[in-house]
C-alpha positions as CSV (number, residue, x, y, z in Angstrom):
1,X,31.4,-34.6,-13.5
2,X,28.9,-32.0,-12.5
3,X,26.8,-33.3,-13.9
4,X,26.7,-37.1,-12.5
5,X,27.3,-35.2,-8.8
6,X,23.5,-33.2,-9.7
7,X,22.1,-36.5,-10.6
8,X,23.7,-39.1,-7.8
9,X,22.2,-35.6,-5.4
10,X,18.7,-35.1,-6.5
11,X,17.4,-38.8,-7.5
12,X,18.4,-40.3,-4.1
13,X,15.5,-37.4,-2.3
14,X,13.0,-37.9,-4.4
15,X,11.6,-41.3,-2.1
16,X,12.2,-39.0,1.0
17,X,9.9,-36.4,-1.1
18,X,7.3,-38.9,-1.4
19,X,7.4,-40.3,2.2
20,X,7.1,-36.9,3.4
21,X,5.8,-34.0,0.6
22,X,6.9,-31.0,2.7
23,X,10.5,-32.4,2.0
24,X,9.5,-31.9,-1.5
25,X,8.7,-28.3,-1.1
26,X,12.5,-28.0,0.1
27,X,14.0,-29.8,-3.2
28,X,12.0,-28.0,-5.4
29,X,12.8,-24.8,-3.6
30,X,16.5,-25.6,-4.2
31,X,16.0,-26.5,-7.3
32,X,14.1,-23.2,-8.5
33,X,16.5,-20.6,-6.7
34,X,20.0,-22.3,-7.1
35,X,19.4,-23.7,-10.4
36,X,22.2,-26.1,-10.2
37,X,21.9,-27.8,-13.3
38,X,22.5,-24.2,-15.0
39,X,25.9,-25.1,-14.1
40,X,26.8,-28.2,-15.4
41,X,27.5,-28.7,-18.5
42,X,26.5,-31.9,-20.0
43,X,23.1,-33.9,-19.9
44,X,21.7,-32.4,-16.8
45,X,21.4,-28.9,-17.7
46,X,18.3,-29.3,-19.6
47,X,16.6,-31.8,-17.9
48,X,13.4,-30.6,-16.3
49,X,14.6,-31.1,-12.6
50,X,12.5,-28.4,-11.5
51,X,9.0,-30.2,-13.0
52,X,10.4,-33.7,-11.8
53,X,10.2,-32.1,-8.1
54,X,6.8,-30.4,-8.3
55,X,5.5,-33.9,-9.5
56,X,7.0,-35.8,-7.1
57,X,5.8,-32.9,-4.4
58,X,2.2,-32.8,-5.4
59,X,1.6,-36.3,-6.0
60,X,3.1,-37.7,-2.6
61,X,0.5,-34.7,-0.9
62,X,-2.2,-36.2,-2.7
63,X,-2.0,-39.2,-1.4
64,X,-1.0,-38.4,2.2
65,X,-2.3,-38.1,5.2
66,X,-1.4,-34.4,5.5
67,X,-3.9,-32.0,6.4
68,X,-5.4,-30.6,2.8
69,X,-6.2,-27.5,4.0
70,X,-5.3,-23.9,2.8
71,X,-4.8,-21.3,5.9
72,X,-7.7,-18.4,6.6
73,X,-5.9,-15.9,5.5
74,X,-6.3,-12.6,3.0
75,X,-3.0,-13.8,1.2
76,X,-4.5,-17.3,0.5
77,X,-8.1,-15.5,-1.1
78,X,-5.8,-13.0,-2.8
79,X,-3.5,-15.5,-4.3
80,X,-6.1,-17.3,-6.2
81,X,-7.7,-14.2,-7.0
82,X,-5.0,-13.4,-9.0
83,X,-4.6,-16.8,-10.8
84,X,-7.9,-16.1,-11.9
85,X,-7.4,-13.0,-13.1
86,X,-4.3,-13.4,-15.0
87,X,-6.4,-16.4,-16.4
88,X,-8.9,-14.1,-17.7
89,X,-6.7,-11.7,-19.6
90,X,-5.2,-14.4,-21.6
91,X,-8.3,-14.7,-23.0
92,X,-8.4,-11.7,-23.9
93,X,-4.5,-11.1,-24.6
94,X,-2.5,-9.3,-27.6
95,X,-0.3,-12.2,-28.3
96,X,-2.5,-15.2,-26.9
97,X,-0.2,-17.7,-27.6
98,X,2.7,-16.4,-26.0
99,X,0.6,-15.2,-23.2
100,X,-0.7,-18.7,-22.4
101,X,3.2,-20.0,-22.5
102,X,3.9,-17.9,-19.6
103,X,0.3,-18.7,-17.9
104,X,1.8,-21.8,-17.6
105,X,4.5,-20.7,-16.0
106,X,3.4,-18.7,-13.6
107,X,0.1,-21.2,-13.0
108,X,3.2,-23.4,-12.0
109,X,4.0,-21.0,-9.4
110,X,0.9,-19.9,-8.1
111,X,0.2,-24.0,-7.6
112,X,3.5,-24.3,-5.6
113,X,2.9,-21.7,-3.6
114,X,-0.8,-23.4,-2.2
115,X,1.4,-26.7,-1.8
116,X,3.9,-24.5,0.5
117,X,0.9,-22.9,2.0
118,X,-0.6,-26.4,2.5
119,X,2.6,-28.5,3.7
120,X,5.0,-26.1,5.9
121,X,2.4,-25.2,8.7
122,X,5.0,-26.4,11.1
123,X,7.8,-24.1,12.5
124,X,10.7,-26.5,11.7
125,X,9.5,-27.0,8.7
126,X,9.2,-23.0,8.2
127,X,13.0,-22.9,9.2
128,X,13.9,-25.5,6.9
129,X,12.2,-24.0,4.0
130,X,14.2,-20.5,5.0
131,X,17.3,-21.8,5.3
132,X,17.2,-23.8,1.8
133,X,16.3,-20.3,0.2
134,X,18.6,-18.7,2.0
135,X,21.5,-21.0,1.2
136,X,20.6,-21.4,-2.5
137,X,20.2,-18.0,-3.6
138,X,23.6,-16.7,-0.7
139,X,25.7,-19.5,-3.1
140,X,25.7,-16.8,-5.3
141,X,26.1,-13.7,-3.6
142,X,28.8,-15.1,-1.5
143,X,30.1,-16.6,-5.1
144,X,30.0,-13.3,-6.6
145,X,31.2,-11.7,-3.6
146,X,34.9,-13.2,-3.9
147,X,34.8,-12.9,-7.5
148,X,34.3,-9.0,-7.5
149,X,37.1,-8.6,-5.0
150,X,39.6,-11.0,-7.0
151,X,39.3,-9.6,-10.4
152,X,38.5,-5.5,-8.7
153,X,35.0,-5.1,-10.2
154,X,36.3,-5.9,-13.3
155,X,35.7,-10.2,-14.0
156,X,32.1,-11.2,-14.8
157,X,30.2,-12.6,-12.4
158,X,29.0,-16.0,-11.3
159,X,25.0,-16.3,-11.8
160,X,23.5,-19.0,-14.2
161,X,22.8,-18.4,-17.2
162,X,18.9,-19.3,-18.6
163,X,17.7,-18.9,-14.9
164,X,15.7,-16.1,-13.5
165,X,18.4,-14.6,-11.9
166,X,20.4,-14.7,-15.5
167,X,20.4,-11.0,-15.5
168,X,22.4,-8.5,-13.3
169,X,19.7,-6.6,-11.9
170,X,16.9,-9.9,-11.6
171,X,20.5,-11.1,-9.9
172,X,20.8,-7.8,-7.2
173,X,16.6,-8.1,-6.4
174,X,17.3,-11.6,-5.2
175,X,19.9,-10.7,-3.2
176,X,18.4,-7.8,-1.8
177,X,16.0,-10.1,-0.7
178,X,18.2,-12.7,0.4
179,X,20.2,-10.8,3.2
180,X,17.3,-10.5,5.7
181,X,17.2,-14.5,5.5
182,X,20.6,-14.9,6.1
183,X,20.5,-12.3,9.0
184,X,18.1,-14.5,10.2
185,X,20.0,-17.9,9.9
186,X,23.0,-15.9,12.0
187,X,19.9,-15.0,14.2
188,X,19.1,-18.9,15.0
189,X,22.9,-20.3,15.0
190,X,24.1,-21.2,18.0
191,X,27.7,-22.3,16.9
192,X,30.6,-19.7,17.4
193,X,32.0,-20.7,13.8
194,X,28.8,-20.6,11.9
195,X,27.8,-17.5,13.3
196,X,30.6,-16.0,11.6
197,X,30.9,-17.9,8.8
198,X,27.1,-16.3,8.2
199,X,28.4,-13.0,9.4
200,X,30.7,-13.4,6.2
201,X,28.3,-14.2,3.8
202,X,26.7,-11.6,4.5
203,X,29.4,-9.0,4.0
204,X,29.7,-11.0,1.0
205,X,26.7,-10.8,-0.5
206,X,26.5,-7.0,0.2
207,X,29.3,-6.9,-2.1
208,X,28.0,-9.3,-4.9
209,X,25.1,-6.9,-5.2
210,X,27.4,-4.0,-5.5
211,X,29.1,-5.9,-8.1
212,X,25.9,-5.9,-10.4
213,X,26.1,-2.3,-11.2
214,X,22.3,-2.6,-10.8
215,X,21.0,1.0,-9.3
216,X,17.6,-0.9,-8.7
217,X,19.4,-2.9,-6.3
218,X,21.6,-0.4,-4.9
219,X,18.5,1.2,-3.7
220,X,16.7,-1.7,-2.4
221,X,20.0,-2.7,-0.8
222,X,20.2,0.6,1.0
223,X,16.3,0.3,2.1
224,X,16.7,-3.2,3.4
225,X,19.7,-2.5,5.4
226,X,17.7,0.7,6.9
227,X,14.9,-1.4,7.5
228,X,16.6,-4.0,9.2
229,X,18.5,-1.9,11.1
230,X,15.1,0.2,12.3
231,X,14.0,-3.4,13.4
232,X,17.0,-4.5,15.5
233,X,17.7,-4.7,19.2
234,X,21.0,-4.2,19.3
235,X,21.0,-0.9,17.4
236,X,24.6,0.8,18.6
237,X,26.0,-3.1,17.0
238,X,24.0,-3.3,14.1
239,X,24.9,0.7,13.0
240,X,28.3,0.3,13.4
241,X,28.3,-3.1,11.1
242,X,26.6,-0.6,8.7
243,X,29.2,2.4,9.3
244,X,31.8,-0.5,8.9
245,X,30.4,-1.9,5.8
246,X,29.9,1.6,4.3
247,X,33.8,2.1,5.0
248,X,34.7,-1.1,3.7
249,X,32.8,-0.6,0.9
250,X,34.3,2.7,-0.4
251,X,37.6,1.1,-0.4
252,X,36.8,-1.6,-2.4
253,X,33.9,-0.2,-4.9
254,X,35.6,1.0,-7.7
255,X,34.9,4.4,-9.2
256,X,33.1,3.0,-12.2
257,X,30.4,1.8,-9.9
258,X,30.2,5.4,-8.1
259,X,29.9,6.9,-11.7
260,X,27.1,4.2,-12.6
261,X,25.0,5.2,-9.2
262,X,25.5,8.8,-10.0
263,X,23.7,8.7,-12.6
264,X,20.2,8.0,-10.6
265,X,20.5,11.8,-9.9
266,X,20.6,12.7,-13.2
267,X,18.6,10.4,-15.3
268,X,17.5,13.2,-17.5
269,X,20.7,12.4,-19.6
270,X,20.8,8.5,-18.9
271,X,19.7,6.5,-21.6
272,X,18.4,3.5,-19.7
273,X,16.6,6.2,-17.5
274,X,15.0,7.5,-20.2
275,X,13.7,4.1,-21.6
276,X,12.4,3.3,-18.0
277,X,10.3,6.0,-18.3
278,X,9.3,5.3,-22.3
279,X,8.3,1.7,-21.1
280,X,6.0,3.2,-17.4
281,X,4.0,5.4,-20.5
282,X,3.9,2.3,-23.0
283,X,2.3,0.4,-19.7
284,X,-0.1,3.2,-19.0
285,X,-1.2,3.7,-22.1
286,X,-2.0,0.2,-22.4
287,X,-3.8,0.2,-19.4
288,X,-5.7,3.6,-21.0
289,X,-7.0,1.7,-23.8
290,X,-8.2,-1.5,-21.9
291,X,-8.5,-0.8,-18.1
292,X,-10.3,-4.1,-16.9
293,X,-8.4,-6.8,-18.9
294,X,-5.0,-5.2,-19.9
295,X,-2.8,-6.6,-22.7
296,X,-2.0,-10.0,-21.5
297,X,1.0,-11.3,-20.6
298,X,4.0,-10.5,-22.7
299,X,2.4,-7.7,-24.3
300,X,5.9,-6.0,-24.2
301,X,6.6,-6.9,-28.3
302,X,7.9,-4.9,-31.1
303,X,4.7,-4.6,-32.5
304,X,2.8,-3.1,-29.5
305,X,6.0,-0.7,-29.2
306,X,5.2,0.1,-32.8
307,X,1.8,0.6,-32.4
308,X,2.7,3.1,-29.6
309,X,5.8,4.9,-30.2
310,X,6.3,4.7,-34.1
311,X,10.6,3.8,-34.7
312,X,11.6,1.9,-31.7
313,X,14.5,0.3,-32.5
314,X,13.6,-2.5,-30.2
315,X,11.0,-3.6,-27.2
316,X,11.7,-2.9,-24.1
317,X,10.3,-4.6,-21.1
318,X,8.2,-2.9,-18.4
319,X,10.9,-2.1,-16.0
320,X,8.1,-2.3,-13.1
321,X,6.9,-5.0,-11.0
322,X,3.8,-2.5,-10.5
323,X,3.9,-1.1,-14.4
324,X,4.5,-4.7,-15.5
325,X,1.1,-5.8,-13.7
326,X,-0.6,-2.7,-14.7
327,X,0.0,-3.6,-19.0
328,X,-0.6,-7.2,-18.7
329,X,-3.2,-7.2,-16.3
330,X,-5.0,-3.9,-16.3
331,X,-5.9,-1.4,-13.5
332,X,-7.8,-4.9,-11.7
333,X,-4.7,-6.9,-12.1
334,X,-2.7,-4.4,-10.6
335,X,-5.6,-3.7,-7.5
336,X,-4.8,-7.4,-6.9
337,X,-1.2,-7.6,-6.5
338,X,-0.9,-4.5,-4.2
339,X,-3.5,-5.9,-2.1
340,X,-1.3,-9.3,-2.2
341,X,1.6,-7.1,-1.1
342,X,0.3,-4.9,1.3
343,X,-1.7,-8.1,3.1
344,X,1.3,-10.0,2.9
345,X,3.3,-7.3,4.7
346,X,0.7,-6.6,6.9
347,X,0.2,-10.6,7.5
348,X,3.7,-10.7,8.6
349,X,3.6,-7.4,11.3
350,X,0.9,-9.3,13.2
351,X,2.6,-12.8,12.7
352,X,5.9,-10.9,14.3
353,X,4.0,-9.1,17.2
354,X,1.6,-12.2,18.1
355,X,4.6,-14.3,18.1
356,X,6.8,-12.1,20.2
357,X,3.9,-12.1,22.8
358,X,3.7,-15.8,22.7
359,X,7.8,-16.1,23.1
360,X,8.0,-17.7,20.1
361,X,11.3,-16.4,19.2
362,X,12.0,-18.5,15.5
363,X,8.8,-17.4,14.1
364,X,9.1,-13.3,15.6
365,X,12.3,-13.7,14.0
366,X,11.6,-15.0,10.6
367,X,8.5,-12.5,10.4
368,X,11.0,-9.6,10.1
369,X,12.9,-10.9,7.9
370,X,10.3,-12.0,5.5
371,X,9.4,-8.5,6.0
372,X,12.3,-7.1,5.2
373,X,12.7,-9.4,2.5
374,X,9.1,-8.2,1.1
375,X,10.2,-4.3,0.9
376,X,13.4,-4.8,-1.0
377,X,11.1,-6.6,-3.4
378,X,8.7,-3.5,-3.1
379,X,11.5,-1.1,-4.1
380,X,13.9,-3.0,-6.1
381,X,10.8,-4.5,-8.3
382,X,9.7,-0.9,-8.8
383,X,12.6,-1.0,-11.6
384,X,12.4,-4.9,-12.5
385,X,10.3,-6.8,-14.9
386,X,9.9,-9.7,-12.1
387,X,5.9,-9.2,-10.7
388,X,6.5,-13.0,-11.4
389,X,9.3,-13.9,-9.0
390,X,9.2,-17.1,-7.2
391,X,11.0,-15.5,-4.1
392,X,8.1,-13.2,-3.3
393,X,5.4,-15.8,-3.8
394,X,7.6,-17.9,-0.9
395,X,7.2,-14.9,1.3
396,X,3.5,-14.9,0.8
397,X,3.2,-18.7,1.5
398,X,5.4,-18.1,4.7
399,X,3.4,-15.5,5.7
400,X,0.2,-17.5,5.5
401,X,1.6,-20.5,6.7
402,X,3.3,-18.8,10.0
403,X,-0.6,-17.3,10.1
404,X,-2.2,-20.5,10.7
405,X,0.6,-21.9,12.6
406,X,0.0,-19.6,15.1
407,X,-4.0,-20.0,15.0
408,X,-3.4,-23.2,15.6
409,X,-1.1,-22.7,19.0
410,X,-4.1,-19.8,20.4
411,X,-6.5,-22.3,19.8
412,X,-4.4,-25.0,21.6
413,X,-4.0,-22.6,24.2
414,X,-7.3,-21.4,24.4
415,X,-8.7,-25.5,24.7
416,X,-6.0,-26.3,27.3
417,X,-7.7,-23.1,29.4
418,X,-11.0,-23.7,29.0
419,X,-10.8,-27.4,30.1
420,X,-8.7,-26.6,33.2
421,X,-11.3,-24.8,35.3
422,X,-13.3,-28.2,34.9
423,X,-10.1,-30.6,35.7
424,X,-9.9,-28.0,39.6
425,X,-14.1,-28.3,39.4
426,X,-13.8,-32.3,39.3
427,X,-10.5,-32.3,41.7
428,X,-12.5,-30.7,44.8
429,X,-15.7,-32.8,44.2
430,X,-13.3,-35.6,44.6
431,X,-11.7,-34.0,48.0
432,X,-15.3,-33.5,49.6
433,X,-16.4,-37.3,48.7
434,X,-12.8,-38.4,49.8
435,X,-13.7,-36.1,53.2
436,X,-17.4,-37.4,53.6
């Protein structure tokens, strides 16, 4: 049944996709963060919906009449600075042919990311996107929200399985990076009910990211909510929501979960601690031996860990968004993407200031929570394998996007001013004939 519901869904946008490719963008956006074929359980859940989209996307903006033009922005030249550098390591990868499997995936990625760049350059169209991310990936924290406070912290939780949000703590960085996006969907609704149907989604998914046991994402959670809270107006409101959720939160947190976080203090004696750090040397030592080129992607294998540290049981991944890069990509790879980051964060400050000065109130708002959505990926990623994720290459489209938007109303702006001087000049020459 789920399955013929997926299919009767999808097929029927697919035409509206090719009329109009920034539709596209928002079906393969729900497609690639909700994963809804990962539920079903028939025909559909292997069926490349995902690829169908792109395709469908990218071959409707080919043959538009859509602007093909990338924004002027550091993001943009940083972006394909680092598809061509992770192209270059494969070359020159440990395991080459695994390495180019998961070129291809991220070269997927990085391509979807210029079509975003390229096809939301409109603030409705910015919303849209937002609120399709937002809703896709909140399914899920709302969803394991309820299920932690049914079964006490005890049930397992509802995330798909084969999806990139498969594990607990991929599951808890989405999240973390989810509740800025729906602060700002409660931000834009008008509607009394909505507002507080959002407002309970987000209490929700507070507690879905509890309910991973992740201490990644217990300390990105944490961060974001501080971050946010630095950034809003209504500071007395948004502290005691916080006050409220931290006392609603050690009533329902059980004291498994209090145990689990405790052990951040003393990770001297945690095992998983301890192989976090084992896996940050393995990365640097990689990095050591080839600075410029790294060892590819996937150079995380059991032979590599041999190589390394003789009589590990098994391989362990990098456990670093920044370590990650660092391995695979070397100390240029990882030059790249913290540029990417700190020009996408950056990118976004000015998008939120000019905007604000400009009263335009959607895009001021969506800035900060991009923003904030950026530093829970910056500290949650610290202890994640995911330098990958599709959710932070979103924020660095939106970024560039909302960037050229906004060059595009100043230089509006600046046209309609420079022609109006001549519109008064031609006016009075017309009141002195009219008076001769």
């Amino acid at each position: 049944m789920r399955d013929l519901l997926l299919v009767s869904v999808f097929f029927p946008m697919l035409p509206f996709a090719l009329m109009y490719p920034w539709v596209g963008i928002l079906v393969w956006s729900w497609i690639s963060y909700m994963n809804p074929h990962r539920l079903t359980f028939g025909f559909a859940y292997d069926m490349p919906f995902g690829m169908i989209a792109a395709l469908t996307t990218l071959a409707a903006l080919l043959f538009s009449r859509e602007k093909k033009r990338l924004p002027r922005t550091p993001e943009v030249l940083l972006l394909l600075a680092m598809g061509a550098w992770v192209t270059i390591t494969s070359f020159f990868a440990i395991h080459a042919d695994l390495a180019w499997d998961k070129w291809q995936q991220v070269g997927k990625i990085f391509l979807m990311t210029l079509a975003t760049m390229v096809l939301c350059r409109e603030p409705g169209r910015l919303r849209y996107l937002a609120w399709t991310i937002a809703a896709s990936l909140g399914f899920y924290g709302v969803k394991s929200g309820v299920d932690a406070i049914l079964s006490g912290f005890s049930g397992t939780f509802s995330y798909p399985g084969d999806s990139f949000i498969a594990d607990s703590n991929d599951l808890a960085l989405a999240l973390d990076m989810t509740l800025p996006l729906l602060w700002f969907m409660v931000r834009a609704e008008t509607r009394r009910w909505a507002r507080y149907a959002l407002h309970v989604a987000f209490g929700l998914t507070v507690i879905g990211i509890l309910s991973t046991y992740s201490r990644g994402g217990f300390i990105g959670l944490c961060v974001v909510l501080i971050f946010m809270f630095t950034r809003a107006r209504a500071k007395a409101l948004s502290l005691g929501l916080l006050l409220l959720a931290g006392v609603l939160a050690a009533f329902v947190v059980p004291d498994a979960f209090v145990s689990r976080i405790g052990t951040i203090a003393s990770y001297e004696q945690d095992q998983s601690a301890q192989a976090r750090l084992k896996a940050w040397s393995l990365a640097t030592q990689i990095a050591l031996d080839s600075p410029i080129f790294g060892g590819g992607f996937r150079v995380f294998e059991q032979d590599v860990w041999e190589q390394y540290f003789p009589g590990t049981e098994r391989a362990i991944v990098a456990h670093s968004i920044y370590f990650q890069t660092l391995a695979e990509h070397g100390f240029v790879g990882v030059g790249i993407f913290s540029a990417l980051l700190i020009a996408t964060y950056l990118g976004l400050r000015r998008v939120r200031k000019r905007a604000t000065e400009s009263d335009q109130t959607m895009l001021a708002n969506l800035a900060a929570a991009l923003q904030a959505s950026l530093v829970g990926y910056m500290v949650a990623g610290a202890f994640l394998s995911r330098a990958d994720f599709d959710l932070f290459y979103s924020v660095v489209a939106m970024s560039a996007a909302m960037q050229a938007v906004l060059a595009q109303s100043a230089g509006g702006a600046a046209e309609a001013a420079a022609s109006q001087p001549n519109a008064t000049v031609g006016t009075g020459q017309m009141r002195r004939v009219s008076g001769a």
